[in-house]
C-alpha positions, -999 to 999 in steps of 0.1 A, spaced: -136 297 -133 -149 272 -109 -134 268 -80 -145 238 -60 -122 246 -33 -142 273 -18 -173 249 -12 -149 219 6 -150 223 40 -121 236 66 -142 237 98 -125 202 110 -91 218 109 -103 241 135 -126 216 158 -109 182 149 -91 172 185 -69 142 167 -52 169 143 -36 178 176 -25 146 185 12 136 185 3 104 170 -6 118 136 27 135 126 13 167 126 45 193 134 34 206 169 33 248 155 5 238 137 -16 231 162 -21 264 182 -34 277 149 -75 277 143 -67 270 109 -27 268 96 -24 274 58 3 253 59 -22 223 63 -39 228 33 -13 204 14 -27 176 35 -66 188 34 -61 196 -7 -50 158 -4 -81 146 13 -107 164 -5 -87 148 -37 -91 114 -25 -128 122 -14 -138 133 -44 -123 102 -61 -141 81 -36 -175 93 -46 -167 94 -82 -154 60 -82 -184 44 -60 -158 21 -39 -125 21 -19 -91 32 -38 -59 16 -40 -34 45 -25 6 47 -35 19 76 -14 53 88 -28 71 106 1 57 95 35 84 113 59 66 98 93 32 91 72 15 125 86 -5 123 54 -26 93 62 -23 105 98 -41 138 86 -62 118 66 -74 93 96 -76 124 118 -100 143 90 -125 113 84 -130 102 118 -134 134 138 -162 159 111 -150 148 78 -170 127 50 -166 89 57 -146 68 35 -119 43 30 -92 29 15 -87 -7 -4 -47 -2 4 -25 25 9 14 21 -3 46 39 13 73 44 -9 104 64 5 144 69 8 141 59 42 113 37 58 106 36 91 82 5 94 73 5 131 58 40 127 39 32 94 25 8 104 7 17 132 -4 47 109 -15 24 85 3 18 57 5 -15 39 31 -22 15 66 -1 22 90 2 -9 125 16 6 142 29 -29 163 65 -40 135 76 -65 163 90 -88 180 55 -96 178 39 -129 165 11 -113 141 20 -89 105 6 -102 69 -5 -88 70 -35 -109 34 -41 -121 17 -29 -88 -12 -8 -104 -29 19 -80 -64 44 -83 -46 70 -66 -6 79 -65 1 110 -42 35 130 -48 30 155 -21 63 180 -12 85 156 -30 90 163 -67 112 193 -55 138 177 -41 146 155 -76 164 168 -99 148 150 -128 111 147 -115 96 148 -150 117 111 -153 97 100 -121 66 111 -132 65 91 -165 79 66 -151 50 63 -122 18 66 -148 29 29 -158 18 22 -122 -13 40 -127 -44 26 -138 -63 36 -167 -87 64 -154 -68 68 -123 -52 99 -107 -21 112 -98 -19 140 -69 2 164 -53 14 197 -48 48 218 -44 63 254 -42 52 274 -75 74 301 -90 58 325 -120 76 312 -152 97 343 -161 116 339 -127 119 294 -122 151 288 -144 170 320 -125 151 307 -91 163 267 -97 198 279 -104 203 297 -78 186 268 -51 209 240 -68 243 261 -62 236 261 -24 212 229 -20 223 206 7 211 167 6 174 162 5 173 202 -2 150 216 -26 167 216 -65 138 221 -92 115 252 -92 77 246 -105 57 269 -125 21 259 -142 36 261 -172 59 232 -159 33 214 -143 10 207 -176 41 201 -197 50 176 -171 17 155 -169 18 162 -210 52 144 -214 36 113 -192 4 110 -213 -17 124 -181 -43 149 -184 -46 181 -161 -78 178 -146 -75 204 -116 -47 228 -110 -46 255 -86 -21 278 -61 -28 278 -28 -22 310 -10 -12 346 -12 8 348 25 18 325 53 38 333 77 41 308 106 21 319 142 2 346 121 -30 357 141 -49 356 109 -48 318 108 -70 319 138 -99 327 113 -116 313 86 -121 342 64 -84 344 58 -78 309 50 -108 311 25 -91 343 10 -57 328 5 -79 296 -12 -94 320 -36 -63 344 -41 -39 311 -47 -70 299 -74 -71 334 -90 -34 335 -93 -18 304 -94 17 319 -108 21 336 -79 50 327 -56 33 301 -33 20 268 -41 7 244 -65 -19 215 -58 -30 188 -85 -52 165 -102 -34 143 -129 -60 117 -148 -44 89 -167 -71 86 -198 -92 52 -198 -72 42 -233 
């Protein structure tokens, strides 16, 4: 099984000064650790885009679904400039429940669509993008298979759609949603994802899996482990091995050229 993960490198989260500034969104527990597993949703992110970048040969056209404060581009920013590859963007999208405009755009972010993803009528008209990233967000929708198809419209051919949420093995995810639904407040977590899920998901929206993977075996916030690197390659590797195990899941959707 290949696991391309193991080869991208992690050394910036350790010596990258700008992942501890306040200016990037980055929660402020995060940054006594050497290397915080809970990072790797934004560093699975960049290596996506990176990889796309070199594949592509020129800038991409970003939609980010979800942008909270916009920590991802802020991660991203703070990853290229301070040890990571250098690249760019063409655009880069915000699309959210609540905007906050001042604070994207001095992170960067272009375009800003304010819209509840759940309504009938929420669309991107025919905005067409390289990239579309759905990071932490399809768990808080109850119907996120509806958003899904309905983004690959805005996808172009041969373009990908990423992102990454809490995983549940398949035997457990209809008990585990149920019971998270009964007691979910607003913005709360509601749908459970297993891999099984996750392919039938990009299936239904006439996308291709073309990289799937967990992402850990433990985290626990503060843990002294997360001061090394051996431990954050292990949970890599562990969460690749065993991506039905009760963590997370990071992906690579391709919309096919026809």
């Amino acid at each position: 099984m290949a696991l391309p993960q193991l080869s991208w490198d992690v050394d910036f989260l350790k010596n990258n000064p700008s992942l501890k500034d306040e200016n990037y969104g980055i929660p402020p527990d995060l940054k006594i650790m050497n290397y915080p597993i809970r990072l790797v949703r934004y560093w699975f992110m960049y290596h996506f885009l990176r990889e796309e970048t070199k594949r592509q040969g020129r800038d991409l056209s970003v939609c980010e679904i979800g942008v909270d404060v916009g920590q991802m581009l802020g991660f991203m920013h703070a990853a290229i400039n301070h040890g990571g590859v250098k690249f760019g963007f063409e655009s880069w999208d915000a699309v959210d429940a609540l905007i906050r405009p001042d604070i994207l755009t001095r992170m960067g972010y272009n375009q800003f669509y304010e819209v509840d993803l759940e309504s009938p009528e929420f669309t991107l008209g025919d905005a067409q993008y390289d990239s579309m990233i759905l990071l932490h967000v399809l768990e808080h929708l109850f119907k996120p298979e509806e958003l899904v198809n309905k983004l690959a419209h805005n996808l172009k051919p041969g373009g990908i759609m990423i992102g990454g949420f809490p995983s549940t093995p398949q035997s457990f995810a209809q008990a585990r949603e149920d019971k998270i639904r009964a007691t979910a407040r607003k913005y709360g977590h509601v749908t459970v994802f297993s891999p099984e899920r996750v392919r039938a998901m990009a299936e239904q929206a006439g996308l291709e899996v073309e990289f799937l993977t967990g992402a850990f075996c433990f985290r626990k916030q503060g843990f002294f482990l997360e001061n090394t690197r051996w431990w954050l390659r292990f949970n890599l590797w562990f969460g690749a091995t065993f991506p039905s195990w009760p963590g997370e899941l990071y992906f690579v959707f391709r919309k096919p050229q026809k």
